[in-house]
TIKOL-655714 format. One line per field, with one value per residue: residue number from 0; residue in three letters; x, y, z of N, C-alpha, C in turn. Coordinates in Angstrom, 3 decimals. Example, Ala and Ser with C-alpha at 12.3 -4.5 7.8 and 13.67 -1.06 7.14 Angstrom:
k 0/1
r Ala/Ser
n_px 13.190/12.850
n_py -5.690/-2.250
n_pz 7.800/7.080
ca_px 12.300/13.670
ca_py -4.500/-1.060
ca_pz 7.800/7.140
c_px 13.200/12.900
c_py -3.300/0.030
c_pz 7.800/7.870
END
This chain:
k 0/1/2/3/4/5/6/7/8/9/10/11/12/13/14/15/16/17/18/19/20/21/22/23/24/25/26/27/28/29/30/31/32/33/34/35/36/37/38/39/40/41/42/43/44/45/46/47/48/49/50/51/52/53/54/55/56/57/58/59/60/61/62/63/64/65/66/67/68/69/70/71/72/73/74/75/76/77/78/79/80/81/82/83/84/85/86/87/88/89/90/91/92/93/94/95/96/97/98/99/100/101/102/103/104/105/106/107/108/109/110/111/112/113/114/115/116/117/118/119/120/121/122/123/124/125/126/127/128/129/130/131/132/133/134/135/136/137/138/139/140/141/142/143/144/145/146/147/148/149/150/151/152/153/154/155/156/157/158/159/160/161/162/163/164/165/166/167/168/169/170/171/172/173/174/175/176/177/178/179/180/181/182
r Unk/Unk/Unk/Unk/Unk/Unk/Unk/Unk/Unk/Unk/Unk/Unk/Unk/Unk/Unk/Unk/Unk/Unk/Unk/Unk/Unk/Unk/Unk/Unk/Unk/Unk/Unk/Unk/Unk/Unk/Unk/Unk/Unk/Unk/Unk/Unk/Unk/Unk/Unk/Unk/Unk/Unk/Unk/Unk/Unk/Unk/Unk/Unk/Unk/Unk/Unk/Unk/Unk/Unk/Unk/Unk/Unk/Unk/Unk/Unk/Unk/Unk/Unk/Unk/Unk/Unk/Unk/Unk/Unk/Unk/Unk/Unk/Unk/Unk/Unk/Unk/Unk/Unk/Unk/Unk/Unk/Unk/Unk/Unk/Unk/Unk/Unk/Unk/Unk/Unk/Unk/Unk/Unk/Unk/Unk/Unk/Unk/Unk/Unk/Unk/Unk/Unk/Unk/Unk/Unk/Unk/Unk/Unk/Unk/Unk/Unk/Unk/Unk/Unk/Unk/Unk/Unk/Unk/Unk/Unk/Unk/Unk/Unk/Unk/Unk/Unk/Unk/Unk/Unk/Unk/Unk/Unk/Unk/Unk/Unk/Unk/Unk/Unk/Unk/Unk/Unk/Unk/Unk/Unk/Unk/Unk/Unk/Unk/Unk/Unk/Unk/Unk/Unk/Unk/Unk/Unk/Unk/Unk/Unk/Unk/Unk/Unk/Unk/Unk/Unk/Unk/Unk/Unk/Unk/Unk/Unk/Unk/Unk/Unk/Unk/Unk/Unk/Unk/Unk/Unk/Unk/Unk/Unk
n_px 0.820/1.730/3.450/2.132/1.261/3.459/4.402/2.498/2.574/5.382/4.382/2.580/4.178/6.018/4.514/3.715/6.114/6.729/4.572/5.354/7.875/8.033/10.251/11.534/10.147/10.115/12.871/12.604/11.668/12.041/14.338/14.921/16.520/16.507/19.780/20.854/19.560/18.505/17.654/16.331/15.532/12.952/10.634/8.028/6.145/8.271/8.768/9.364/11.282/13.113/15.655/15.747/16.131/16.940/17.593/19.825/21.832/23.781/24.645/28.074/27.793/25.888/25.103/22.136/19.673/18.185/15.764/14.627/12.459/11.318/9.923/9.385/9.917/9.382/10.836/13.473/15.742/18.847/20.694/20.797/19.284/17.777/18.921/17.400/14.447/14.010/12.031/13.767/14.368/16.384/17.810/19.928/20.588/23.011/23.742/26.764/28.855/30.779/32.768/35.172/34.779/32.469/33.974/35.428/33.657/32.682/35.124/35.148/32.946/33.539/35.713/35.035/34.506/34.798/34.396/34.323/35.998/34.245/32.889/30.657/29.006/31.013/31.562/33.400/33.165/31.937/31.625/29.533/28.379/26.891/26.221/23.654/24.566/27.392/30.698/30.055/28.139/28.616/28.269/25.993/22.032/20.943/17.907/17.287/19.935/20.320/19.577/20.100/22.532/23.127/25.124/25.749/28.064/28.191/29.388/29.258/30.690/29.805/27.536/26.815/25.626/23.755/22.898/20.944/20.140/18.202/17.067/16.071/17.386/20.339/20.035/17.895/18.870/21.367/20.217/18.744/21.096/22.119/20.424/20.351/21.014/23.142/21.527
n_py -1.190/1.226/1.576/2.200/4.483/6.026/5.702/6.743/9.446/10.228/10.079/11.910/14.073/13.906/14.643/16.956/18.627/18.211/19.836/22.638/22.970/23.281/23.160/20.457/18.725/19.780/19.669/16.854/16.327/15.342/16.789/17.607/15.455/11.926/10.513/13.056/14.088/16.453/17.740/20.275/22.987/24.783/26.749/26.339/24.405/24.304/26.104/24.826/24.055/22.759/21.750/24.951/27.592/29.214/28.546/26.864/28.313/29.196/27.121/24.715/23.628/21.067/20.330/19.110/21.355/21.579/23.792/24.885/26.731/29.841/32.437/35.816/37.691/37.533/36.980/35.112/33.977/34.329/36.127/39.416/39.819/40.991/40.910/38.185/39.428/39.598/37.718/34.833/31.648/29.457/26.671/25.466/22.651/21.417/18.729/18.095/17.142/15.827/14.178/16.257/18.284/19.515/20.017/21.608/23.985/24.635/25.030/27.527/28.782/29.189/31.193/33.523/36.675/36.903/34.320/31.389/28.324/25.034/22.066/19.795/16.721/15.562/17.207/18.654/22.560/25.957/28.847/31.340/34.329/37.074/40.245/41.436/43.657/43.315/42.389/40.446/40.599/42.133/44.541/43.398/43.971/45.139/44.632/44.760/46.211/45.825/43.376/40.145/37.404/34.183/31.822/28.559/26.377/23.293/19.976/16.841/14.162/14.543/16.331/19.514/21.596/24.655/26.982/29.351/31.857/34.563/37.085/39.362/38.823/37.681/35.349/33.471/33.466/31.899/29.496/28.206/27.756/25.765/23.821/22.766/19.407/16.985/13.957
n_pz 0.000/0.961/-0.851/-3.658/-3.203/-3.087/-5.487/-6.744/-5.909/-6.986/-10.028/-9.977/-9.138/-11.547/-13.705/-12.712/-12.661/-15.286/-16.700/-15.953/-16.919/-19.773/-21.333/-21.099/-22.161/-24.655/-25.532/-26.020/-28.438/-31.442/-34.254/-37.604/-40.762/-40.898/-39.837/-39.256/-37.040/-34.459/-31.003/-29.181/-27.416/-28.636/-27.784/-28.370/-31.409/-33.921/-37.307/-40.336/-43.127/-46.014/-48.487/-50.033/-52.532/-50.559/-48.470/-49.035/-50.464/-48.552/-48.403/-48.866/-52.513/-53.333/-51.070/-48.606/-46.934/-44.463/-42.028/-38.766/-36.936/-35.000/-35.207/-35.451/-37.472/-40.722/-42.727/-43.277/-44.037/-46.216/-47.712/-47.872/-45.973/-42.865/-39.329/-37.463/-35.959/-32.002/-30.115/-31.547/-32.760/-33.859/-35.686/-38.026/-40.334/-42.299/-44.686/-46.296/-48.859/-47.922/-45.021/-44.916/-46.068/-44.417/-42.056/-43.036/-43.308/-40.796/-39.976/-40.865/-39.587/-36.984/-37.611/-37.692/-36.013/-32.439/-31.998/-29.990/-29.327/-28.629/-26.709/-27.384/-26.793/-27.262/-29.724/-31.438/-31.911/-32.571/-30.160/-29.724/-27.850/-27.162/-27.679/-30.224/-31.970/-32.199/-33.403/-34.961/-36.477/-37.852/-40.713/-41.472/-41.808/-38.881/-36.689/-33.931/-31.916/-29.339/-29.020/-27.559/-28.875/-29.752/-30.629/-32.359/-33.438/-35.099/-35.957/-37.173/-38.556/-41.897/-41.612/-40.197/-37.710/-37.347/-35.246/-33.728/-31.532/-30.820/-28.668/-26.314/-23.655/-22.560/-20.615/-21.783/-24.794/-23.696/-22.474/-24.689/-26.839/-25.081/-24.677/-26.915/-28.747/-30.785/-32.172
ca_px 0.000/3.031/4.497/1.662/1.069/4.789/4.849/1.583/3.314/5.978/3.854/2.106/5.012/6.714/3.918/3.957/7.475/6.844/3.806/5.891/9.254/7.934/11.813/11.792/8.805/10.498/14.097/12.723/11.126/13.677/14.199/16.086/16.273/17.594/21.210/21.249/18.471/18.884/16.976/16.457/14.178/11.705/9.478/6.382/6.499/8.999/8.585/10.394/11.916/14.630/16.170/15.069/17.005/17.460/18.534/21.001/23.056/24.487/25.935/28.882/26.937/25.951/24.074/21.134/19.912/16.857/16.111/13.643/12.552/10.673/10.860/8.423/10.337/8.599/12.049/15.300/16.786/19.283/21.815/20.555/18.209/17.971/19.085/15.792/13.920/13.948/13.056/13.961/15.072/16.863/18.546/20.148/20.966/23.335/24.617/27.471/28.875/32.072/33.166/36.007/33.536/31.834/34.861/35.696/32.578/32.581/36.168/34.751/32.220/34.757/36.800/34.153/34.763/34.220/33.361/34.854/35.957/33.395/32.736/29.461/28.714/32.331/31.614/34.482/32.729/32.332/29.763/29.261/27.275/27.526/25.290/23.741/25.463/28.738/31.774/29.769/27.263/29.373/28.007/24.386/20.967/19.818/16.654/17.734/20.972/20.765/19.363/21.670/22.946/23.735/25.364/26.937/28.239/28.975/29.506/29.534/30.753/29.530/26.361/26.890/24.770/24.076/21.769/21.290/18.587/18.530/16.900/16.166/18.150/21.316/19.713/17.546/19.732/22.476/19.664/18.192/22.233/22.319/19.499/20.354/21.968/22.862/20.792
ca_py 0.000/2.940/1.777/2.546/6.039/6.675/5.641/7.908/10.572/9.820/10.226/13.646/15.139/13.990/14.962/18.525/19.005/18.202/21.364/23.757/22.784/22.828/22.893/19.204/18.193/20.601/19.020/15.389/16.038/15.305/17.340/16.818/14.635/10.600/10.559/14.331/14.654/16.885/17.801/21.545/23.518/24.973/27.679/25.762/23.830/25.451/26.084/23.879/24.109/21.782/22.246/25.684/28.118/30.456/27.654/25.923/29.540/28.897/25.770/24.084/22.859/19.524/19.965/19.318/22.167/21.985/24.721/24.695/28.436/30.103/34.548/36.848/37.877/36.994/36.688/35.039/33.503/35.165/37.224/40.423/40.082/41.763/39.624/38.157/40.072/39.067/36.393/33.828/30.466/28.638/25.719/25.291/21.632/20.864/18.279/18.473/16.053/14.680/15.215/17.702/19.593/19.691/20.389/23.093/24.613/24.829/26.046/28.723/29.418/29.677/32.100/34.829/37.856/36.467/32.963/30.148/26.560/24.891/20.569/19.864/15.848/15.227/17.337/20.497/23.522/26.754/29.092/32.909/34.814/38.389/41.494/41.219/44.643/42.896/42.026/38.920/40.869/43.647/44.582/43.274/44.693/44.656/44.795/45.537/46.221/45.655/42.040/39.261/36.897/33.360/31.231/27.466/25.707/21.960/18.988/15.538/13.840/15.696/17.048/20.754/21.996/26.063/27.290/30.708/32.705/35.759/36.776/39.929/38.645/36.663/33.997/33.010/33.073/30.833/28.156/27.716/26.833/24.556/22.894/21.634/17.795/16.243/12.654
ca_pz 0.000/0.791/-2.370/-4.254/-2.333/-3.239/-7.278/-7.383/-5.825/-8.165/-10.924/-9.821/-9.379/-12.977/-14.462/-12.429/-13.625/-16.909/-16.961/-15.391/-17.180/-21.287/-22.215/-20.585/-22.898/-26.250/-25.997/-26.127/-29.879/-32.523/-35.510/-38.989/-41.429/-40.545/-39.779/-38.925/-35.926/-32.676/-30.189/-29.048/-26.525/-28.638/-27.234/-29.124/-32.153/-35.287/-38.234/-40.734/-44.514/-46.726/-50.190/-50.864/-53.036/-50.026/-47.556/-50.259/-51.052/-47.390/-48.185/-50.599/-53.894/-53.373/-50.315/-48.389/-46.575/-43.668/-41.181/-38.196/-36.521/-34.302/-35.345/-35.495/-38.360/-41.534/-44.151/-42.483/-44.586/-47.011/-47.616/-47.554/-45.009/-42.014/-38.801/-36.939/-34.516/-31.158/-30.100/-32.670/-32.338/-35.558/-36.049/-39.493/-40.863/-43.532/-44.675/-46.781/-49.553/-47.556/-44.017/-44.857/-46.452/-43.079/-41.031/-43.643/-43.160/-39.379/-39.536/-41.200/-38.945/-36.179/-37.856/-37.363/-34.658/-31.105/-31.794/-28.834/-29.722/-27.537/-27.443/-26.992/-26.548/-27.736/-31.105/-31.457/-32.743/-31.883/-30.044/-29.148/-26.901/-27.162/-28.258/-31.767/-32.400/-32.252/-34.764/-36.048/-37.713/-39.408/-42.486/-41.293/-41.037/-37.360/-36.066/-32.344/-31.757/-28.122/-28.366/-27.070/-29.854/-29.314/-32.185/-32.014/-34.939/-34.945/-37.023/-37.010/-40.198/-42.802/-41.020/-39.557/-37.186/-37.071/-33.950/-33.844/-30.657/-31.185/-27.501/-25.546/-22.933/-22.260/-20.139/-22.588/-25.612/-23.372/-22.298/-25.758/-26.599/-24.520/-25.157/-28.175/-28.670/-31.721/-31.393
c_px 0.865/3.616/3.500/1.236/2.889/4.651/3.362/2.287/4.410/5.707/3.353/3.416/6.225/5.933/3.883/5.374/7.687/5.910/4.613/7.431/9.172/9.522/11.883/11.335/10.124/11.862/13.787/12.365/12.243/13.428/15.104/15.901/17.276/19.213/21.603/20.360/19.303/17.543/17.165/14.786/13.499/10.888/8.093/7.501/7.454/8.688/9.640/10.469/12.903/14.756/15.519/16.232/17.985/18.107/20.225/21.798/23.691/25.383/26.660/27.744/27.248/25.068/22.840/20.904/18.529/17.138/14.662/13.796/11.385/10.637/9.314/8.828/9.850/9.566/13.231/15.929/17.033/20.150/21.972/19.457/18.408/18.376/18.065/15.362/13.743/12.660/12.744/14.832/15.273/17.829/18.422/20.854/21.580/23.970/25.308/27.951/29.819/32.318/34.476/35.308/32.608/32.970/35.494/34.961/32.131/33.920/35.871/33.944/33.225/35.640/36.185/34.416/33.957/33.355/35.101/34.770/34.981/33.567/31.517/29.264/29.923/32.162/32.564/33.214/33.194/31.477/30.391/27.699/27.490/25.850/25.269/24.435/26.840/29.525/31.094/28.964/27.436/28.953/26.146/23.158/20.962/18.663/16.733/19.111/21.540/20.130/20.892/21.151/23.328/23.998/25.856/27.101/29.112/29.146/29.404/29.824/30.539/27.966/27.200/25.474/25.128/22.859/22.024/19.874/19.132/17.133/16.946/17.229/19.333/20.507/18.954/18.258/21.003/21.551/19.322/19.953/22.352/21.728/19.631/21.469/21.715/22.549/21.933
c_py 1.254/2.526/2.293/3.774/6.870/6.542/6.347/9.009/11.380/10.370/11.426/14.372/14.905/14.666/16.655/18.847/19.032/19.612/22.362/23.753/22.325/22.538/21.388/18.763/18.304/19.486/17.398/15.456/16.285/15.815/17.015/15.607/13.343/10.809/11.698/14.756/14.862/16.789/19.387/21.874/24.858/25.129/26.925/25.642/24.758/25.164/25.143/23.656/23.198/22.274/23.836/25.955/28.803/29.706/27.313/27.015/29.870/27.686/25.246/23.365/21.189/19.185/19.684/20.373/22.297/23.231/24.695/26.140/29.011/31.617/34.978/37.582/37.120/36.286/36.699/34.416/34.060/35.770/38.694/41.173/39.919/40.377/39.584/38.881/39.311/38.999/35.532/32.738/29.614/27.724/25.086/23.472/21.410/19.696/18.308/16.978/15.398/15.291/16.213/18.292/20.423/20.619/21.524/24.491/25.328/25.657/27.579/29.694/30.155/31.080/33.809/35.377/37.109/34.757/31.971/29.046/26.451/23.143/19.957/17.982/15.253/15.724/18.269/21.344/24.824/27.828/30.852/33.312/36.284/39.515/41.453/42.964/44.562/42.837/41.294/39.400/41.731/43.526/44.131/43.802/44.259/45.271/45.226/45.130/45.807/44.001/41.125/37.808/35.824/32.157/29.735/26.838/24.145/21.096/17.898/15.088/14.995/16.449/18.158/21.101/23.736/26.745/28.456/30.981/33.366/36.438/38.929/39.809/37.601/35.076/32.649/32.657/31.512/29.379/27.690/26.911/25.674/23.373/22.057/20.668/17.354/14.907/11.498
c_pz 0.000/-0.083/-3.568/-4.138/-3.361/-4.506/-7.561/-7.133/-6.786/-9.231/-10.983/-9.919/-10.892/-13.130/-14.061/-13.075/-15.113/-17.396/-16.728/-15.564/-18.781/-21.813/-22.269/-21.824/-24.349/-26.707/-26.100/-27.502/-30.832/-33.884/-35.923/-39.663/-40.825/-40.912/-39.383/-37.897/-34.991/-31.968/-29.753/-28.775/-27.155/-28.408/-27.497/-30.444/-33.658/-36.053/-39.415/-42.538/-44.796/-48.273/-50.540/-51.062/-51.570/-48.829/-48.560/-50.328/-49.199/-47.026/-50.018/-51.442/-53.855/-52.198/-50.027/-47.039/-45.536/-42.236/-40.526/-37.313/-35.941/-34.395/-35.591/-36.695/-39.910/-43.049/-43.005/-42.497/-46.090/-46.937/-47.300/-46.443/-43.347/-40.485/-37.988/-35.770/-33.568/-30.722/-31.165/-32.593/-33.403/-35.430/-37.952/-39.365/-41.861/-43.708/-46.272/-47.595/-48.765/-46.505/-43.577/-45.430/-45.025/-42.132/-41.551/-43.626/-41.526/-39.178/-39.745/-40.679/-37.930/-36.536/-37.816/-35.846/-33.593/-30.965/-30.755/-29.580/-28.131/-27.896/-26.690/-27.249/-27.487/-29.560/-31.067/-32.509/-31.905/-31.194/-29.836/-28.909/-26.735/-28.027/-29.970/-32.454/-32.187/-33.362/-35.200/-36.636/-38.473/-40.578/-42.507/-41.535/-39.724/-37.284/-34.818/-31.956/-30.286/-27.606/-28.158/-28.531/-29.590/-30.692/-31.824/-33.126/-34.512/-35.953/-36.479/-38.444/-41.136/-43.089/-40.435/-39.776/-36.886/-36.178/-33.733/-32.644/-30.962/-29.771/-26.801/-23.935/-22.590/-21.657/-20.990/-24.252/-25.121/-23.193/-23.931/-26.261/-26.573/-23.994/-26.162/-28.274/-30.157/-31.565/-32.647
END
């Protein structure tokens, strides 16, 4: 009888933690295409694109190119387009024809103003956290110069992963981060 008192208890209080802790819930649903799925805490469900023109002109020719997003921003993906209003939550997917293509691609990310080697479930990449009116968006549009900016770029093989909040406030830009797992 107190074991069944206790594995209800148990049970109320998962289930309370799970209402009052949606990230818990968000980071268990897996996005991307097979062989390239993460996981990432997702305010509510994202929005979600592959192969377009305007994904594809972000990666070497040959790729495949999906992107899942959360913006209030109505155009954000592109070159000339402005960087997303806060808040906005993006995770880019490519994968790339060979994995030095990948690891060429990430170096590259890296090599941008204020980005950290970081190693996130034994992957090397690289991340930043800093004011979207920083060095990494020189040459940009912004939308608010005083939102906080959070970027991480990874790989595995010849998948690279590109996670971008874009966040009124630090705290929230760093958790979304570090929410996300490649599965």
């Amino acid at each position: 009888m107190r074991l069944s008192r206790l594995a209800a208890l148990i049970a109320v209080l998962g289930l309370t933690l799970a209402a009052y802790c949606p990230s818990a819930n968000a980071a268990s649903q897996r996005y991307g295409p097979l062989g390239s799925q993460f996981t990432a805490s997702f305010p509510s469900k994202p929005r979600s694109a592959s192969n377009s023109t305007s994904l594809l002109q972000n990666f070497p020719a040959g790729s495949h190119a999906y992107a899942y997003w959360l913006s209030p921003s109505t155009q954000i993906f592109g070159h000339n387009v402005p960087v997303p209003a806060p808040p906005s939550f993006i995770v880019f997917v490519g994968v790339l024809s060979s994995a030095a293509g990948g690891a060429s691609y990430v170096q590259l990310v890296g090599s941008l103003p204020g980005m950290k080697v970081v190693t996130l479930d034994g992957l090397s990449g690289y991340e930043f956290l800093g004011s979207e009116g920083s060095k990494l968006n020189q040459g940009n549009k912004l939308t608010d110069p005083k939102a906080t900016e959070g970027v991480l770029g990874l790989r595995r093989g010849a998948t690279v992963y590109l996670v971008y909040a874009i966040t009124a406030g630090r705290p929230a830009a760093q958790a979304f981060l570090a929410s996300f797992r490649p599965v």
